[in-house]
C-alpha positions, 0 to 999 in steps of 0.5 A, a space after each residue: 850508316 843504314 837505318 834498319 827499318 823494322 816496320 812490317 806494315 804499310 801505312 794503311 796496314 796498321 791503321 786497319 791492323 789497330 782498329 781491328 784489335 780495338 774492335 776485339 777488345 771492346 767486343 772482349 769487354 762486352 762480353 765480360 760485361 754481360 757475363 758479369 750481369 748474368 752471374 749477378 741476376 744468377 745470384 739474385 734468382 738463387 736468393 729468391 728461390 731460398 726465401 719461396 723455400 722458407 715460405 714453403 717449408 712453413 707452409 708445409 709443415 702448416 698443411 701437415 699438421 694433423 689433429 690425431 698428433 694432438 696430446 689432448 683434446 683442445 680447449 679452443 677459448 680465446 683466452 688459452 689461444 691468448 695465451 698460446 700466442 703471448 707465449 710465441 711472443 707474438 701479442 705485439 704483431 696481432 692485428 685481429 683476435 675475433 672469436 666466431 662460434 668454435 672458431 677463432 681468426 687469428 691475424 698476425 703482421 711480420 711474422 718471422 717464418 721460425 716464429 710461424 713454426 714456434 706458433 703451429 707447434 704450440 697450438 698443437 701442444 695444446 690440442 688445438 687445431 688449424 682449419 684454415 691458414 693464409 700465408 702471404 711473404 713479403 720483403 722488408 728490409 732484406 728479410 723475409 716477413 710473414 702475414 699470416 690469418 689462421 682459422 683455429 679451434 679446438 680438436 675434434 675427437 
């Protein structure tokens, strides 16, 4: 009886033969390794960029706002403005309310970006107008938060 041997390789063959298939899976895996790290950063700039756009288009439409929109001219007294902003429904992130001469500072803490909208558009329905904004963004518990200090008076026509 003839044993058919079917081994192609000589002794030495297939041990360098199996390290180097072992050498080009582990670079395979690498390579899927820092592929995989790519794509997550990738996802992690792209959720970035969408908060600086919610940040910006508020800051947008805040340097838009134009006074000649104005309906009316603005009773710019820190009681109408009390008004205005317990109406947004922001009385309970007010942080400073000071009255200084024609002008009053308004400071507010974790502002959502639509309630910032909410705010410009209110104070413009009532004639009153912003002179100066601050807008800083901050991340709090994976949402985009607002604080926010406006200098607001009455329209000047």
């Amino acid at each position: 009886m003839t044993v058919i041997n079917f081994n192609f390789f000589s002794g030495g063959e297939t041990e360098r033969l199996t390290k180097k298939v072992v050498f080009a899976v582990v670079l395979w895996l690498l390579a899927l390794v820092l592929f995989l790290a790519a794509v997550s950063r990738l996802n992690g700039n792209k959720a970035l960029l969408n908060d600086a756009n919610s940040v910006l288009n508020a800051a947008t439409q805040l340097k838009a706002y134009n006074v000649s929109d104005s309906p009316a001219v603005a009773d710019a007294s820190l009681t109408s403005l009390t008004d205005v902003i317990n109406a947004a429904g922001l009385s309970d992130r007010i942080s400073q309310l000071d009255s200084n001469g024609g002008e009053t500072l308004v400071r507010a803490d974790r502002v959502y970006p639509d309630e910032l909208e909410k705010l410009i558009s209110m104070l413009s329905a009532k004639g009153m107008q912003i002179s100066a904004a601050e807008v800083r963004a901050a991340n709090s518990n994976g949402e985009r938060l607002l604080f926010i200090k406006l200098s607001v008076g009455g329209a000047e026509r």
